[in-house]
N, C-alpha and C positions, 0 to 999 in steps of 0.2 A: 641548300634549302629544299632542294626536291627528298633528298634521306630522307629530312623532317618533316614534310609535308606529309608523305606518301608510308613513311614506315617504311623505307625500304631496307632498313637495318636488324629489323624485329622479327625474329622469327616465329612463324606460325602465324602471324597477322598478315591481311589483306586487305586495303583500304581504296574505295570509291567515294569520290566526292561528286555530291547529288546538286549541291548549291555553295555555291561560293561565298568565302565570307568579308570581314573588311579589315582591313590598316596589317599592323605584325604581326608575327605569333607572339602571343601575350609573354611576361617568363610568369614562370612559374617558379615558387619558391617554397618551403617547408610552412606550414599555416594558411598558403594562399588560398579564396574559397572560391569552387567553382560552381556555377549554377548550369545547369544544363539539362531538358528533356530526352530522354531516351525510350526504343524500343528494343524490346529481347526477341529475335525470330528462331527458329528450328532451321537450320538447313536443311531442309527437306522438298520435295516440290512445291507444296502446298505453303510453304514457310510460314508455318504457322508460328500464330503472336504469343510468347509467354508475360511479357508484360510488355505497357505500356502508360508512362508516367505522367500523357497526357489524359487519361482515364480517371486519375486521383485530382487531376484539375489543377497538380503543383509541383513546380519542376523540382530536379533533384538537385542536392547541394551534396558535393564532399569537400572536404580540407586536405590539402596536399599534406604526403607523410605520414595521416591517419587513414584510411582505409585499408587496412592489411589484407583484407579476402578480397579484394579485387582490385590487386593492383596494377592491372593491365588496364583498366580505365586508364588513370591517368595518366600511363604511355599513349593512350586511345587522345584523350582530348589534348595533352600537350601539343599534338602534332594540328589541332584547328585555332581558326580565328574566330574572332567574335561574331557570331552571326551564320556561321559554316550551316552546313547538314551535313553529313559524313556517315557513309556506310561499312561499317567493320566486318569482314567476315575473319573467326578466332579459331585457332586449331583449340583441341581439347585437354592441351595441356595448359590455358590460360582459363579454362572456365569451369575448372572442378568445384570452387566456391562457390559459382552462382547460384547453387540451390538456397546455401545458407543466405545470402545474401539477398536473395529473391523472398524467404519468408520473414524475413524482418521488415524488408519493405512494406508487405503485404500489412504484416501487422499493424503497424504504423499508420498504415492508412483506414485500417478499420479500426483504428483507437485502442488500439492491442501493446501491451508491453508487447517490444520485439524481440526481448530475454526471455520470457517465462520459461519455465521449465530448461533454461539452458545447463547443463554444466559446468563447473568454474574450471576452463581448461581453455589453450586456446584455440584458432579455429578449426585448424587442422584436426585438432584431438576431437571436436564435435565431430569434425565430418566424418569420419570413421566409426563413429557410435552406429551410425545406419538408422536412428530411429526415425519414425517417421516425421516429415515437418511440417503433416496436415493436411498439405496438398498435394494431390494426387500428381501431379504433374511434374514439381519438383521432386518427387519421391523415385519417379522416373528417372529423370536429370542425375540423381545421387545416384542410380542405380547402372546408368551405362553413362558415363559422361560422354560428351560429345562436342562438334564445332557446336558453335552458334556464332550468330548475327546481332551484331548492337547498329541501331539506328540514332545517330546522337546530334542535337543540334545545342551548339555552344551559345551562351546568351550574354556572360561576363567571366572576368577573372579580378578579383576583390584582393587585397593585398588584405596583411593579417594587419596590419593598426586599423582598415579600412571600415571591421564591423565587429559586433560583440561576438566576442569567440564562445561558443557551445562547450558546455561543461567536459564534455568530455573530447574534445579538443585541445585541453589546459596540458600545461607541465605541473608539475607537482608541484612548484613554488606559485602556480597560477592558483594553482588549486586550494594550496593553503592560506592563501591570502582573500580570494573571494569569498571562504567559510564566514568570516566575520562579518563582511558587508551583507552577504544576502542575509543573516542572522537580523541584522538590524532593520533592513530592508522589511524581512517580515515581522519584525515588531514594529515596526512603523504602519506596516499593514491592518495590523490587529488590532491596533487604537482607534483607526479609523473603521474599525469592523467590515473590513474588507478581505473574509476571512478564507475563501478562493484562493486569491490570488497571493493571499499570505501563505497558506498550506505548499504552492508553488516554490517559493520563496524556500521554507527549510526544507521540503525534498528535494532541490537542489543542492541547496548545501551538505543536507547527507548523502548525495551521491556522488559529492568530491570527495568526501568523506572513505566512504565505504572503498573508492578505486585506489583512494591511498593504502585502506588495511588491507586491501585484496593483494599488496606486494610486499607485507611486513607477515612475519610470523604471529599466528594468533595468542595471546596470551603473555604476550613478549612486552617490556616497555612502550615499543614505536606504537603496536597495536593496540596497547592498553589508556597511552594520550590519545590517540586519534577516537577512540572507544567512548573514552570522559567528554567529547567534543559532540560525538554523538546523538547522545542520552539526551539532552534537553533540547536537541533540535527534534526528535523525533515524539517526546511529550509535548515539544509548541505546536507538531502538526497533528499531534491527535485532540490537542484542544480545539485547534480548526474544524475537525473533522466531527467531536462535538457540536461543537457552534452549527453546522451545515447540515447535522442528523445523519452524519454516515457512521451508524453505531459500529457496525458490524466490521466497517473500516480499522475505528478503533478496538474492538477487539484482539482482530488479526496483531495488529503490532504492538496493543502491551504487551498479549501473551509471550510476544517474541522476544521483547526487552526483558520481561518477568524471566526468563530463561536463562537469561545471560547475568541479572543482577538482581536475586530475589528479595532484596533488604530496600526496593525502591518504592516507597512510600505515596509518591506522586503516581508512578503508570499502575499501584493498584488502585485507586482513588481516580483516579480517569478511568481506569478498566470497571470499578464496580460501577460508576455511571454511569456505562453501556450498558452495562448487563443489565441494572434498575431501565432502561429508557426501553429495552426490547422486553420485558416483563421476565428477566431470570430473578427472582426474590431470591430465592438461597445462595445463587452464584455472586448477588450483588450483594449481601448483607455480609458473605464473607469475607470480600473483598474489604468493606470498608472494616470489618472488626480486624482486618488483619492494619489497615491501616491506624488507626486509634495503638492498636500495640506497638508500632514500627517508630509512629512520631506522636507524641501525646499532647505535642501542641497544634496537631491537626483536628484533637479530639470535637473541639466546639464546630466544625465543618460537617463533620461525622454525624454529628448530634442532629445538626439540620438535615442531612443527606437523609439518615432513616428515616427523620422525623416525616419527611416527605416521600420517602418510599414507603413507608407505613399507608401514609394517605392515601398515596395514589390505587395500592392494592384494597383497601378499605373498599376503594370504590369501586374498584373490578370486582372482588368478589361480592359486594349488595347486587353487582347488575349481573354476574353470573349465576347466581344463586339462584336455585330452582324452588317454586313451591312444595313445602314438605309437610309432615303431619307425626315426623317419629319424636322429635325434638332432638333431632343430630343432626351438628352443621354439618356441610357437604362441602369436599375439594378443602379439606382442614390444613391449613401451614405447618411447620413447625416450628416447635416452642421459641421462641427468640433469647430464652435464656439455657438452654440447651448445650452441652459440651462448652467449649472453650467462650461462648458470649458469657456466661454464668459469672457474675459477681462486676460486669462493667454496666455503667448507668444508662440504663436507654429510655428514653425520650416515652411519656406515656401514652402518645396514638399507637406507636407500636405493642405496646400491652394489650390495649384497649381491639386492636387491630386480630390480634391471637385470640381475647378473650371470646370476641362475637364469632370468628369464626368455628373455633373448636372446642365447644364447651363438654365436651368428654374425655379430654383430651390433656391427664395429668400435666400440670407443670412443675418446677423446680426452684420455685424462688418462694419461699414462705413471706420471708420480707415483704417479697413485691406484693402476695396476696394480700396483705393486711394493711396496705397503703391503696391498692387497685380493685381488688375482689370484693371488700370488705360489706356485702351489701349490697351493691351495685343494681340497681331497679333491674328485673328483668333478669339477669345475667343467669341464672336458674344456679343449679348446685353441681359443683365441678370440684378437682383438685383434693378431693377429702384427706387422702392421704396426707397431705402436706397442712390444710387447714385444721385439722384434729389438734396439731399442735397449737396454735391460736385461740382456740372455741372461738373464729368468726365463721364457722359455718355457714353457707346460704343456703339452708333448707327449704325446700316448699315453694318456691319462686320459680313457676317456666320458662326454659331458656327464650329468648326473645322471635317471635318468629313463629315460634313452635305452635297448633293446633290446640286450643282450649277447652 
């Protein structure tokens, strides 16, 4: 009991207990969760603090068997009881990881992916990279490893049926089988337009997703099911992320799907709706004519999408528009039937949308002129080129706006 208590088996560990704790030493088993506060000190005189977890206001949880970069913790807390204090002093051959492991934390508590920027490698191969992790202080720690001090007080030991296991805690059978429940889970969300916590709901399940293809060859069968399972969890969370106005959210990850599966009809029709909500008109109007080509029974969706992005710009540029006296619009769009739109049906705000802005401003549809132009009060004399063919001319009539 005293080995176990005290570590007196472990080398390079030295263990003082501050406060005693109660009943047996818990066991510990593969999934078990542990909760527990710690602090990080510097062996040094001053023993100065690199972390501590009562600062974040919330103690720390691992899962036995998951932690790979610091697996000396849980030789650390195996040896207390529930309630302990226990002060670790660690030779430097068990704490090379805590830098990486100290800026995930970090992140995490300031609402930070604690991946970004990582490399798909594992830890070891990070830690060798040297780059930097932000902090000055861990940068240090990377730089000369050394002992350090953990101050650790144990709170419980949770058995694995005991609580809902964290996604990334799963086995891969765990994993494959919760894709479908939170899928449903967050269509149950969305009905009830609870579209947060539904957004939740399928970035979960793509990032059971994602740690399955992170161990199959890309491009392969295994990769390419897991891939198809994907795809419509990550259109349900950029509909969410619609619904909540995080445009730019949506951007980032059609473009990302649009990479991998360019024939996908729905992430451009979600992407061009971003791009129409943050005011890109050309990025948004091509998205959807590329959509109208891809699915043609999207077309009537399309039809309404410009009809309202026509509108919407109509009336950014009336209240952008400056007073003028040459009779040339200002900040002119371009032609909506232009390269590849040329001979698809569009909605007539969007003509009427080109007409007022850029009446200098040839276009390409003779058709269209002789159903739209034909006359039009005001609309002044434009297009000749293409109306000579016609004789509807609109001679002599000042573009609207224009100084009399």
């Amino acid at each position: 009991a005293m080995e176990e208590t005290y570590l007196l088996n472990v080398e390079g560990v030295k263990k003082k207990i501050l406060h005693g704790g109660q009943g047996e030493l818990p066991k510990f088993q593969d999934g078990s969760k542990i909760t527990f506060h710690f602090q990080t000190l510097k062996d040094n005189f001053e023993r100065t603090v690199i972390d501590d977890s009562r600062e974040a206001g919330i103690p720390m949880e691992i899962i036995v068997g998951k932690m790979f970069k610091m697996e000396i913790w849980e030789t650390l807390l195996s040896s207390m009881r529930a309630g302990e204090v226990a002060e670790f002093w660690c030779d430097a051959i068990h704490t090379g990881m805590y830098a990486l492991v100290s800026k995930g934390m970090r992140r995490i508590a300031e609402g930070r992916d604690p991946l970004e920027g990582q490399k798909h490698r594992c830890g070891m191969g990070n830690m060798f990279d040297y780059h930097s992790t932000g902090y000055d202080d861990l940068d240090e720690l990377q730089r000369t490893p050394q002992p350090l001090i953990f101050i650790m007080e144990l709170f419980r030991v949770e058995e694995p049926s005991a609580y809902k296991r964290d996604t990334w805690a799963m086995s891969k059978e765990e994993k494959l089988a919760a894709v479908p429940v939170l899928h449903s889970e967050g269509n149950r969300l969305v009905l009830r337009k609870e579209f947060r916590q539904a957004a939740e709901k399928y970035q979960e399940a793509v990032i059971c997703l994602r740690n399955l293809q992170a161990k199959e060859k890309p491009w392969e069968e295994g990769w390419l099911k897991l891939e198809s399972l994907v795809t419509p969890l990550v259109l349900n969370y950029c509909q969410c992320q619609l619904e909540l106005g995080e445009y730019y959210e949506v951007l980032e990850h059609t473009t990302e799907l649009l990479q991998k599966h360019k024939d996908n009809a729905k992430a451009y029709f979600k992407r061009a709706k971003a791009h129409a909500a943050v005011w890109n008109e050309r990025e948004a109007r091509e998205d959807f004519l590329r959509v109208a080509h891809l699915d043609p029974a999207m077309a009537a969706a399309v039809k309404k999408e410009l009809k309202q992005l026509g509108e919407r710009m109509r009336k950014k540029h009336v209240e952008d528009r400056k007073p003028h006296s040459t009779g040339m619009g200002t900040g002119c769009l371009p032609c909506p039937w232009d390269g590849e739109a040329q001979g698809l049906d569009f909605p007539f705000q969007v003509s009427l949308l080109w007409a007022e802005s850029c009446p200098s401003t040839p276009c390409h549809s003779p058709a269209l002129h002789t159903s739209v132009f034909n006359c039009l009060p005001g609309l002044g004399p434009r297009c000749s080129t293409d109306l000579e063919s016609t004789g509807s001319r609109c001679d002599g009539a000042p573009p609207r706006g224009a100084a009399t």
